[in-house]
N, C-alpha and C positions, 0 to 999 in steps of 0.2 A: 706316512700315515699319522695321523693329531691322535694323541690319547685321548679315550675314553676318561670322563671322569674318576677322580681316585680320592678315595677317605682321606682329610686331612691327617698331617706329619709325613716325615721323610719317607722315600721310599727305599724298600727291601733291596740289598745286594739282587736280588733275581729281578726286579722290576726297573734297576735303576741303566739307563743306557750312555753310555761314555763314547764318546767320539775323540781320534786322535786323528789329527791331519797332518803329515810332514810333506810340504813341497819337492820335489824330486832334486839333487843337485842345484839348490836355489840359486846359487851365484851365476853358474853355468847358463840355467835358465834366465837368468835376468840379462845375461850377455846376447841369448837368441833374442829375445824381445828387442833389443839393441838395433841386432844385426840376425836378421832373417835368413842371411844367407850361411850362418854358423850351425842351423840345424842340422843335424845328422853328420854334422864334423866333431871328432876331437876338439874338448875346450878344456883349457886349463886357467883357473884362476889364480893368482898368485898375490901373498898377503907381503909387503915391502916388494915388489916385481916392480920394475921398469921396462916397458919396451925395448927392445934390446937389448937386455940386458940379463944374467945369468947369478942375480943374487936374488934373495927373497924363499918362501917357503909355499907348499901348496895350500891354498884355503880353499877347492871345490876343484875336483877334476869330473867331467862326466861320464856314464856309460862307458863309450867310446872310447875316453881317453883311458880308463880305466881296464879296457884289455890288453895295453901295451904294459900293466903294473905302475902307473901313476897312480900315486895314493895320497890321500889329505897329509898335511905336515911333513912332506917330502919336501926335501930341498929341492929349489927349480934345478940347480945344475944338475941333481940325479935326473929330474923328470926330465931333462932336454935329453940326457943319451940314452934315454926310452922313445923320447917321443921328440924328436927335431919341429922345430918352429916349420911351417910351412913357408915362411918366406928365405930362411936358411936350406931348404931343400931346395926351394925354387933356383936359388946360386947355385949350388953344389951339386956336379954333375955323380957324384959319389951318393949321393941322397934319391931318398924318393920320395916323392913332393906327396905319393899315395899312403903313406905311414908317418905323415908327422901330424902336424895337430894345429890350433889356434891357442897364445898365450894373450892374457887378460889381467889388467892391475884389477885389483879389489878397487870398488865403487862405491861406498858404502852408502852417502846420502841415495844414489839411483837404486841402489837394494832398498832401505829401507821406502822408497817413496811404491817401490813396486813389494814390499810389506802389508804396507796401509791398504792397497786394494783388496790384496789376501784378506785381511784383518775384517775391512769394510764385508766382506760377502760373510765371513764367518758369523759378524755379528748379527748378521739379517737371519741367519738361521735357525742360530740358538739366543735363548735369554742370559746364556751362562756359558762366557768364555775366559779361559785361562791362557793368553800368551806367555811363553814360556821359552821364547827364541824368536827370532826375525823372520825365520820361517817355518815355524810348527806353534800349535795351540792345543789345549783340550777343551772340547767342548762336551755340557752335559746337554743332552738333547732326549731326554727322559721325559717331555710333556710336549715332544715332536713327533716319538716314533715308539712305534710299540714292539715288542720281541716276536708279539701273536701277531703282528702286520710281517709289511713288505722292509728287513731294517737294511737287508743290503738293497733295496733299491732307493733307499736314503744317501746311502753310501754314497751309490754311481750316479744320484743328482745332484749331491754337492759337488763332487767331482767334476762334474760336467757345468758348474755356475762358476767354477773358478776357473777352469778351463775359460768357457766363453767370456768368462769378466776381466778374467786378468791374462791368459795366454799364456799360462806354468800349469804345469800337472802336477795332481797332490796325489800320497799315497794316503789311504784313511783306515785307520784299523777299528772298528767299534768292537766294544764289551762291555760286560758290568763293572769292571773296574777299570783303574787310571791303570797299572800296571801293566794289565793284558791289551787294553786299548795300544797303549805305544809300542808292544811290541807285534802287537797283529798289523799296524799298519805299517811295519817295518822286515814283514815275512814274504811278500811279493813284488818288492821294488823293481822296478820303476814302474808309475802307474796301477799300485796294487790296491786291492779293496778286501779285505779279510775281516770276516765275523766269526766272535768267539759268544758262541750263547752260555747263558747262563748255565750253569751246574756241568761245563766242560774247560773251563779253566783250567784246573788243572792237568787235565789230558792234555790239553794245549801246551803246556810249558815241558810236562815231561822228556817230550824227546829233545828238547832244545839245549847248546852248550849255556854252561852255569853262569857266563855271563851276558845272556840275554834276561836275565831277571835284573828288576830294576833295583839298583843301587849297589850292585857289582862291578867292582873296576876291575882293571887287568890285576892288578895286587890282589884284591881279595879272592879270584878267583884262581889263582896262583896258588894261593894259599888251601882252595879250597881243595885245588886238585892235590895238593900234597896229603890231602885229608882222606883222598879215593875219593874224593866228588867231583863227578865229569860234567854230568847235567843237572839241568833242574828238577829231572823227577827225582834224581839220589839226592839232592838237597833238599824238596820238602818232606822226605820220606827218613831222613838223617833222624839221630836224637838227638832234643834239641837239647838237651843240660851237654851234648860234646861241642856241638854248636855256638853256646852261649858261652863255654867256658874260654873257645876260642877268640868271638868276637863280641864278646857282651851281649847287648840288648840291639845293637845291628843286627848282629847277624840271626836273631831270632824274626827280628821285620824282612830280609831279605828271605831268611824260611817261609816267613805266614806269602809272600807275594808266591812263591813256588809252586805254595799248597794251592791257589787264588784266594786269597785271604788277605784285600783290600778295601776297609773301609773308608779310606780316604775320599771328602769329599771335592768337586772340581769350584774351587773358585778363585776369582779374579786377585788378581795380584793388585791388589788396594785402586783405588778411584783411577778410570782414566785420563791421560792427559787431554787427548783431546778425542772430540767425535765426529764422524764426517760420512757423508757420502756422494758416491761418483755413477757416473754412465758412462757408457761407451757408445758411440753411434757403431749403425753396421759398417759402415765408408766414413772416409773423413772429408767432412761440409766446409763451407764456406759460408754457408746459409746466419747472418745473424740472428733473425728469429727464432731459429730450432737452439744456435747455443741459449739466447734467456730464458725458451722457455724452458729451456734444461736446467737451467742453473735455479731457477723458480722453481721447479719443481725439488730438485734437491734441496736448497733453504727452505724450506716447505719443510723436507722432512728431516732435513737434520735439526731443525729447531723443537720440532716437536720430541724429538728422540728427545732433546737434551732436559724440553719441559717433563717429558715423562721419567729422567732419571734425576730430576732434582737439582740440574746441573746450572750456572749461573757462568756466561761466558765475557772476556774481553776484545777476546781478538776473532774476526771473521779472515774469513781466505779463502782462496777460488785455487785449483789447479787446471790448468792445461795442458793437456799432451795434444803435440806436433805431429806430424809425420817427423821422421818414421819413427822417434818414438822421443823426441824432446818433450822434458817435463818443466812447467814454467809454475812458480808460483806467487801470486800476490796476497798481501795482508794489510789490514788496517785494524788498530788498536784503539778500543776507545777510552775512555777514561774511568769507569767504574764497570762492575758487571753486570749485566743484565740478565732479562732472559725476555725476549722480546723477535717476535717469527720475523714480525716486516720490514725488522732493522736488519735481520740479518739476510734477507732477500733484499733488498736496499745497497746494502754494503754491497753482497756479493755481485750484484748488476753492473755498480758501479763501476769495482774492480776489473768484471769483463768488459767492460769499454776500452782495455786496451787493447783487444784482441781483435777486435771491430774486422772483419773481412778474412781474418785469417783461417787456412785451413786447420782443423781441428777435428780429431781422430777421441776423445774423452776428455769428461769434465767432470768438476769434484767438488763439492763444498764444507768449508770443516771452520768450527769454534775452535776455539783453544784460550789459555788463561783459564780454564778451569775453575771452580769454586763453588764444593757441595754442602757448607754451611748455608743453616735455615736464616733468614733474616739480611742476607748480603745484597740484596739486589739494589739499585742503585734504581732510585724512582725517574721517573721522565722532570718531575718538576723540582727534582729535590737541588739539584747542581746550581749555582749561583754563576753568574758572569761575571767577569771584575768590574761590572756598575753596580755591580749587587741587586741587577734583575733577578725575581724568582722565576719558577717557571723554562728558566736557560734550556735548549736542547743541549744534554752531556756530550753530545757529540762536536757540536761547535763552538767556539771560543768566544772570546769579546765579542767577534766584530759578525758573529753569525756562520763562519765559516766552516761547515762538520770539517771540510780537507784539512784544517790545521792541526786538527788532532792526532793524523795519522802519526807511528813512529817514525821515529826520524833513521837516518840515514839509506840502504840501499833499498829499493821495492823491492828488490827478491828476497823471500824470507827463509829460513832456517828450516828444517824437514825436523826441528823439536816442535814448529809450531805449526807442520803440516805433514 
């Protein structure tokens, strides 16, 4: 539901609405997206893991793997004599091929690319998002959805856009504050949607251990319970000069978050790198018409985005996903920044002419080179040729040729610059 108009200046802790999204087991998930037939099995993701092999530590176990006691920054070789490789059962007539699990090296460029999509829908929803990890953000969605509306049936359509867009379930928690937002959407995992209204914040934390208040580690909460502080409601309910004497000016901000006493506001962690947006067809085509006019239509609106945030770019790029779920990416760099819609639907058509007949399951279109200084943009006539023609398109060199500009070395490009 769209807010009703509101008095200018900030809005009140009671009118202001926070969205927290955390992806479920992201690594895990990005492995079912992979590989379809990993659903509803045990998966273990392992950060330094090799295929067969028993060194490395856990970076993401899921659900699943998670009832046999795999847990994050467990050494693999504990997690194997919990939970045996399924292809190590499959030998071993001593094993059962029904209790072991799937292991998975860390992926990172394939997480972050399956990030960007997350990323990509969050932006379309709110005007103001804060990424804050590869797979969580907070969004202020306060002139999206009203508290006197429908706020958890916000909830369960964003939920259901990342779903459909990207094929990972998020958990969402909203509140008036950042505090309460991340931990409400961290109260009904997996697939959880929890709303905390205003002026029950604190009722909310109360029954909760001392370390689900934000900025509580395993020490400070150690510390707290040597104090008789179990939960959050004996911690905002504490005095705060024992408090303070304890932990200084910390531990009085971990107090005010207890009491729900966050002012803090959501914003973006300084300028994006880059901006983009993607489709997904419902089947994957062949059809080359529907890919341009797809990719037309995303240059379309990723350029306008970029005019509407002042944004000045150099590099254009197209991405590609494959069946069943290869991610291909091309880029061309031009020589000054622009900001210019037709160039960068231009580019981007270009770039999909490699793709000419291929099947294709999503498509994506993103700037990057970045640059929100006022005055940088780089005129169409301003670039000289080496005859010292005016007028030169910046795109192409002496002899006319925009392709000579592209960067040089491999076409596939780097997941910093998509």
């Amino acid at each position: 539901m769209v807010r009703s108009a509101r008095l200018p200046g900030a809005p009140d802790e009671d009118d202001r609405v926070v969205c927290h999204v955390d992806i479920d087991c992201f690594y895990a998930a990005c492995e079912r997206l992979r590989e379809p037939a990993l659903r509803g099995e045990p998966v273990v993701v392992g950060m330094g893991y090799e295929p067969g092999e028993t060194h490395g530590a856990v970076a993401t176990a899921s659900y699943e793997a998670r009832e046999y006691g795999v847990a994050s920054a467990q050494a693999i070789s504990e997690a194997l004599e919990l939970l045996p490789r399924k292809v190590d059962a499959a030998a071993d007539p001593d094993l059962d091929v029904r209790h072991a699990g799937y292991y998975r090296p860390v992926d990172m460029d394939y997480y972050e690319s399956v990030a960007a999509d997350v990323k990509a829908v969050l932006h379309e929803v709110a005007d103001t998002v804060r990424e804050v990890s590869v797979d969580e953000a907070y969004l202020d969605v306060t002139d999206r959805v009203d508290w006197d509306g429908d706020t958890a049936g916000f909830g369960r359509e964003l939920k259901a856009r990342v779903e459909e867009a990207v094929g990972v379930t998020a958990s969402v928690g909203l509140a008036p504050t950042m505090s309460a937002a991340k931990v409400a959407s961290d109260r009904d995992k997996p697939d959880g949607l929890v709303v905390v209204e205003p002026g029950t914040v604190r009722e909310f934390f109360a029954p909760l251990p001392v370390e689900s208040v934000h900025g509580v580690g395993p020490v400070t909460a150690r510390e707290l319970r040597e104090m008789g502080i179990e939960t959050a409601g004996e911690l905002a309910a504490a005095d705060p000069g024992r408090v303070e004497a304890r932990f200084g000016e910390r531990g009085l901000a971990v107090r005010r978050f207890a009491r729900g006493e966050d002012d803090r506001p959501v914003e973006p962690k300084g300028d994006p790198k880059s901006l983009s947006r993607e489709s997904a067809f419902t089947e994957a085509t062949a059809e080359t018409e529907r890919h341009r006019e797809s990719v037309g239509e995303l240059a379309a609106s990723v350029a306008e985005r970029a005019t509407r945030e002042g944004a000045l770019y150099r590099t254009v790029g197209i991405k590609v996903v494959t069946p069943p779920f290869e991610v291909h990416t091309r880029a061309e760099t031009l020589p000054g920044p622009v900001d210019d819609a037709e160039l960068v639907r231009e580019v981007a058509l270009d770039l999909l002419g490699e793709f000419e007949g291929a099947e294709v399951r999503k498509l994506g279109v993103r700037v990057s080179n970045l640059s929100f200084a006022a005055g940088q943009q780089a005129a169409l006539d301003s670039y000289d040729a080496d005859d010292g023609t005016e007028g030169a398109d910046p795109r192409a060199d002496a002899s006319g040729d925009r392709r000579a500009v592209r960067a040089t070395g491999p076409r596939q490009a780097t997941l910093d610059e998509f």
